[in-house]
N, C-alpha and C positions, 0 to 999 in steps of 0.2 A: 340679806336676800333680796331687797328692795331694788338693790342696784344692779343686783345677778338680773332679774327681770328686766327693767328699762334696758338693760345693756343685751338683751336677746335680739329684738326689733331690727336695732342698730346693726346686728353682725349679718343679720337677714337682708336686709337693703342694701348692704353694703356687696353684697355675693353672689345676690341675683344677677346684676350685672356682670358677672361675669361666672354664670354658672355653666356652661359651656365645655368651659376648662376644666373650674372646682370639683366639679360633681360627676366628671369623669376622668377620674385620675387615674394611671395608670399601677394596678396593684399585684399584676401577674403577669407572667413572660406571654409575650403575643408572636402569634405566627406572620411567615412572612406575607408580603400581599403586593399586591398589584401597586406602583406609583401612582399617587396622585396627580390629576389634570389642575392643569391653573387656570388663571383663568382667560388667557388665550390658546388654551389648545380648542374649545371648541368652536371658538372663530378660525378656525385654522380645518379644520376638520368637517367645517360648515361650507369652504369654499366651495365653487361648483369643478366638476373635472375639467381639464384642460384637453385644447384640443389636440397638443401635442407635447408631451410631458417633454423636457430639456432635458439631457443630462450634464452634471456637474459635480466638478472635485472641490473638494475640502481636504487641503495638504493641512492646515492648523489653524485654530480658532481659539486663541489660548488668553489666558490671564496675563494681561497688557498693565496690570495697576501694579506689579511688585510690593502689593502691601501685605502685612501681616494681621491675623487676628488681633484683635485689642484686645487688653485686658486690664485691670483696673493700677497695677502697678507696670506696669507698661506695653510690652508685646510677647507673645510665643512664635517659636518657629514654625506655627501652621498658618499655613496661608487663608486669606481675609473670604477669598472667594474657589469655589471648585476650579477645578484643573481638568474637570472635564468636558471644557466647553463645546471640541470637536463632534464631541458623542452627540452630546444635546442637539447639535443644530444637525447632524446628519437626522437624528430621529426627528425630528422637527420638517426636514426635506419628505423623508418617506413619509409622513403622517398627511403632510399637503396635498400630497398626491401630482404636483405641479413639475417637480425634479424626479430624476434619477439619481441615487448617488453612486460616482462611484468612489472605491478604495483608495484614496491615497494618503492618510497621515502613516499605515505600516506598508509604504511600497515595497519594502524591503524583503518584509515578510512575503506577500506576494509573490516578487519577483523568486525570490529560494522557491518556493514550492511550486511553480508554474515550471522552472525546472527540471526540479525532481521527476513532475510528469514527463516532460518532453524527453530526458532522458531515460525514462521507462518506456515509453513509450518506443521510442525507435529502438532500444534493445529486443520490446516484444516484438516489433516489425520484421526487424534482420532475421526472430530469431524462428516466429510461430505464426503473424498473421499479416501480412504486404499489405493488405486491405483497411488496416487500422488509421482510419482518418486522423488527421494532424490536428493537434492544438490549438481551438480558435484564436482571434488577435483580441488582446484586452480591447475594449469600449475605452474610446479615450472623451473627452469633456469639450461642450462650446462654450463651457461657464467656468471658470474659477469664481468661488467664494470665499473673500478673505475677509480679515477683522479681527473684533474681540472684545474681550470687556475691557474698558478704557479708564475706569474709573471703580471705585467704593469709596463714597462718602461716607463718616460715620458721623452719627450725632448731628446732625440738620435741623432736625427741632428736636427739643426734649423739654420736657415742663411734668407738673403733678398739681396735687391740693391732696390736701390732708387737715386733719384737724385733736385736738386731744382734751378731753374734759375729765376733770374728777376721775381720772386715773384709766379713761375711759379712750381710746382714740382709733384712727385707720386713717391709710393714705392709697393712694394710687398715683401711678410712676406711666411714664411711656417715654421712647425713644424710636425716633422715626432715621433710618438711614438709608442712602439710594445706590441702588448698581446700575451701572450704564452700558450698552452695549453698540459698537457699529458694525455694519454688515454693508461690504461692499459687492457689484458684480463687475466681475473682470473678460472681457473676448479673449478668446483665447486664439481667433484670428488674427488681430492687429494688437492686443493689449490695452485697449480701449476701457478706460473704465465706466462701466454703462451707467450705474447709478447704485449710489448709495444712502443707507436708510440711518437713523440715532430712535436709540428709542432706550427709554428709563424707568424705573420700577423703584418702587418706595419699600420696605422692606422696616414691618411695624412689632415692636417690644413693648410689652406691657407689665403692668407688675402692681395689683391689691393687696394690701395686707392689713390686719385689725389688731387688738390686741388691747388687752384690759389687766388694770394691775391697780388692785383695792385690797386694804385692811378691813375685813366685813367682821372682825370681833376683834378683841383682845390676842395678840399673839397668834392671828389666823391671817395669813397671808393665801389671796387669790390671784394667779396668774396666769394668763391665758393667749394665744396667739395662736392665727391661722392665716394662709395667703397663699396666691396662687401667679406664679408669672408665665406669662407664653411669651413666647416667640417666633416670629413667621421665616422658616426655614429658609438660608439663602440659596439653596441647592434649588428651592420650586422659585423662587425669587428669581433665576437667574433663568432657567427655564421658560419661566412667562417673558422674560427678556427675550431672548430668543426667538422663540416661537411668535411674537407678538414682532420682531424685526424682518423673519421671514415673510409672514401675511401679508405686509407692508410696501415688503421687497415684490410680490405677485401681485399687489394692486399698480406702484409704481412701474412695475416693467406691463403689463394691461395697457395703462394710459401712455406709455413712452411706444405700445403697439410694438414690443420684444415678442411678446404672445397674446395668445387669447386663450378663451373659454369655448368650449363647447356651444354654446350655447348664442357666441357671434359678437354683433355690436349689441343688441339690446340686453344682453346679459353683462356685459362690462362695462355699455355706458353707467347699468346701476351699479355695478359695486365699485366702479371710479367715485360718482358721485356720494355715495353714501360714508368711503374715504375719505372724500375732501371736507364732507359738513365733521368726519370725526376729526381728521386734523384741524382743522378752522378751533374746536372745541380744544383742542390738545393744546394749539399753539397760543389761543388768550389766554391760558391758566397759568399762573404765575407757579415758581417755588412752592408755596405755600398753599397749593389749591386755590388761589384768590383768580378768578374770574377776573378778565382787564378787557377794556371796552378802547380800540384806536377812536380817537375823539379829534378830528381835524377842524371842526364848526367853531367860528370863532363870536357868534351870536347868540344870544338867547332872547325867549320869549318865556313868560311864566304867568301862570293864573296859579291862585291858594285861597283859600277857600278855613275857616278856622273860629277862634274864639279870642276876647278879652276880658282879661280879667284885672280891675282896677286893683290898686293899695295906696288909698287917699283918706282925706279925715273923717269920711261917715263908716260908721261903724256895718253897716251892710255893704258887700260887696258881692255880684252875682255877675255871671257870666254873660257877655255879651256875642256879638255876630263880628267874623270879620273877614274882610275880601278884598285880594291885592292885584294888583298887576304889574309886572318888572319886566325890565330888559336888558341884558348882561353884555357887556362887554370884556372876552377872553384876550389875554396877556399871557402868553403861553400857557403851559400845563398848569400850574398850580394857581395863577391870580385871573381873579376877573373882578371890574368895577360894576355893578346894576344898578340903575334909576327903578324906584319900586313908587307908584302911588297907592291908600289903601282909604278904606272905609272901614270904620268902626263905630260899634256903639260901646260907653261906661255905662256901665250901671251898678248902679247905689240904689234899686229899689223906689221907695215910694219918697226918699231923700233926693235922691238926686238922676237923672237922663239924659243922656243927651248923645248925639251922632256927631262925628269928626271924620277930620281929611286929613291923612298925613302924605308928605312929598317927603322921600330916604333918599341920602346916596350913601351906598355900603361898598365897603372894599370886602371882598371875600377870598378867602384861602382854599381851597381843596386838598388836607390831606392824603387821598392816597387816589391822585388825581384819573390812573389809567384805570382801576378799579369795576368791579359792576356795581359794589355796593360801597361808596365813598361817602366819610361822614365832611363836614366842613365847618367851619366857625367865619362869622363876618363880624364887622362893628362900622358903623357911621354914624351922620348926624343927620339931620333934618328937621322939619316942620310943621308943627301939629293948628290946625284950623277949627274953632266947633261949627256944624253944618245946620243947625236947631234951634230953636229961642226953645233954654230949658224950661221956664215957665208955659210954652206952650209947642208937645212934641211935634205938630202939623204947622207950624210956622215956622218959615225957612229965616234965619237969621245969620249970616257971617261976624260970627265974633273977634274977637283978636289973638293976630299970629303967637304962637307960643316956638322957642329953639328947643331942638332935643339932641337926644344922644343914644343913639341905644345899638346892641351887639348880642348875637346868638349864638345857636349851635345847632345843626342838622344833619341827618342823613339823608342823603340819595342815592334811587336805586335804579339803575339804566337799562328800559325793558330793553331799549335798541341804542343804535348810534348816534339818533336823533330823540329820543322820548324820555326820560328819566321821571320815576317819583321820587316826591322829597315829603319829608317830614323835618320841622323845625319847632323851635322855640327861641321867644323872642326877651329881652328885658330892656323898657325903654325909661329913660332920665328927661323926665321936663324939669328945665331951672325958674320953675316957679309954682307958689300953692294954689294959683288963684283959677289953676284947671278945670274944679268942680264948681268953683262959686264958695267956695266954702275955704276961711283964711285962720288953722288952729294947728299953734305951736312953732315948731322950726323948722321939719322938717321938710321937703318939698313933694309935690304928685309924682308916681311913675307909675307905671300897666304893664299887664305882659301881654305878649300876640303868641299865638302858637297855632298849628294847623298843619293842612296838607296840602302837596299843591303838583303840576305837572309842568316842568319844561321840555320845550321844544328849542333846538339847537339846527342851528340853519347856516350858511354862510349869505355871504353878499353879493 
């Protein structure tokens, strides 16, 4: 029963996170309801009126991918994404308030029944009323809207963690896949294509499950399992696609000056630019949500600010001060060379003091170099100086040069184009023991530097 208990905790933590789903599962037939908004219909719905609505056809807005559902032993005959894309972007038109739509993916239909009247119509005429005005002319289009979804990726990322103890375990699962969508506009004066929009949607799978399997006596077997997967519909997924290319499509043609707002130029210089700071946002984020900073500076400046910490033959070691200053030279994206000079203090306490100058050349890498938040590793060599006569800390004495070698690893984080904080850690190799004054055993002195620091990236 010991184990029944601990393993409670465990299935509770494990389901809060995602009690959302768990805790409201569905256990009775539900009535129908209103579709859900995504979340660009109320950006959509948020625009101001227009000062002269367009009208515009949609002959077909169709599934462009030819893929099928996946499924875990290969495919079904149902298609990967709805086939009703027409629908969606015509409601997507009306809800803007920006277009008109008119009917044309069933002209056909249309056209039969526009008939039928006309031919009613003048048989009433001939038969009972001369006065029965005639059939207005359809509204024809200054817009054709064409496109479609062009794309389903499946599985773009997928990962988990999970874990299992003494019979005891739970995991969680996710798979991320994207639909993509383009929306062009066409004159239907000259055929002129005015402009076209891309725009993409992530479409998230999830999946927690727990489960406990213990012998709690003799011949008593306990077993137990519970989990919960969701899914984010690609029906509202392809929807936000849409409605989020139309919006898009009304700020583009605003600044291209195809239309306006109500409201003039002050009302569209803003929602031009409030457009472009979100695309500026859109277009640095990589696949992966990772934030990328264009970095053309091929200079650096840098101050760090941090600590040392010795591992030498006195058995005290406390932490000292330490302050640098570098300047980097970039070699395209990923390498740059920096001259760094720095001040530090070892300290060993009431054994040993003393303040030092070291001069670094480091060759440095940038992992994931367009990045906002880029980790990186260096290694060089250089030359360690003491600044102090250890016997007395207020007497300036230049001791003798010592060779090093030493190599880190850091993160940096780019407020701007030009400004980045770093956090690093350092490990440095002097080839020799005679660093402290103090000559015990074989092995030789080395320190670690570590801190923080801000570069500034400039050109020439």
């Amino acid at each position: 029963m010991k184990i029944i208990y601990k393993a409670i905790p465990f299935l509770v933590t494990l389901f809060l996170s995602s009690c959302s789903a768990y805790f409201n599962q569905p256990m009775f037939q539900e009535p129908s309801r209103t579709g859900e908004l995504s979340k660009s219909t109320n950006k959509l719905l948020d625009l101001p009126p227009a000062a002269q609505p367009v009208e515009v056809a949609v002959y077909n807005f169709s599934d462009q991918t030819g893929q099928y559902k996946a499924v875990e032993l290969g495919s079904t005959f149902s298609t990967a994404v709805s086939q009703g894309g027409t629908t969606m972007l015509i409601k997507a038109l009306e809800d803007s308030g920006w277009f008109i739509p008119i009917e044309r993916e069933n002209l056909n239909n249309l056209s039969t029944e526009r008939n039928i009247i006309r031919n009613t119509k003048q048989e009433y005429v001939k038969n009972l009323n001369p006065n029965e005005p005639p059939l207005p002319p359809l509204l024809y289009a200054g817009l054709l809207l064409e496109g479609g979804v062009i794309s389903y990726d499946t599985n773009i990322i997928t990962g988990g963690i999970g874990a299992r103890y003494f019979g005891l375990g739970g995991s969680a699962k996710y798979r991320q896949d994207r639909i993509t969508v383009y929306l062009r506009a066409v004159s239907t004066s000259n055929g002129e294509i005015l402009k076209t929009v891309y725009v993409s949607k992530t479409i998230l799978s999830q999946a927690i499950d727990a489960s406990f399997f213990r012998f709690v006596k003799f011949q008593r077997l306990l077993e137990a399992e519970t989990g919960v997967t969701q899914n984010e519909p690609v029906q509202l997924a392809m929807k936000d696609a849409i409605e989020k290319a139309v919006h898009d499509l009304i700020i583009e043609g605003i600044q291209k000056q195809f239309w306006s707002s109500q409201g003039g130029k002050e009302v569209n210089d803003q929602l031009v630019a409030e457009y472009i700071a979100e695309k500026e946002t859109d277009e640095s984020t990589l696949l992966f949500d990772r934030l990328q900073v264009g970095r053309d500076a091929q200079n650096t400046l840098g101050i760090s600010l941090g600590g040392n910490l010795p591992d030498n033959d006195y058995s005290t070691q406390e932490l000292g001060f330490l302050g640098s200053l570098e300047y980097g030279r970039h070699f395209g994206r990923f390498f740059n060379v920096n001259l760094k000079t720095s001040v530090f203090r070892i300290d060993n306490g009431r054994q040993y003091r003393n303040v030092f100058a070291s001069a670094d050349i480091n060759g440095q890498f940038a992992l994931l170099p367009n990045d906002k938040l880029t980790p990186f590793v260096y290694a060089g060599s250089g030359v360690i100086i003491s600044l102090l006569d250890p016997k007395n800390d207020n007497a300036f004495d230049t001791g003798e040069p010592f060779f090093k070698v030493q190599y880190g690893v850091g993160l940096e984080y780019f407020i701007s184009k030009k400004v980045g904080v770093k956090l690093f850690g350092e490990h440095n190799l002097v080839f020799t023991d005679k660093l402290e004054k103090a000559v015990q055993g074989k092995r030789n002195d080395f320190y670690f530097n570590f801190g923080v620091g801000v570069n500034y990236y400039f050109k020439l």
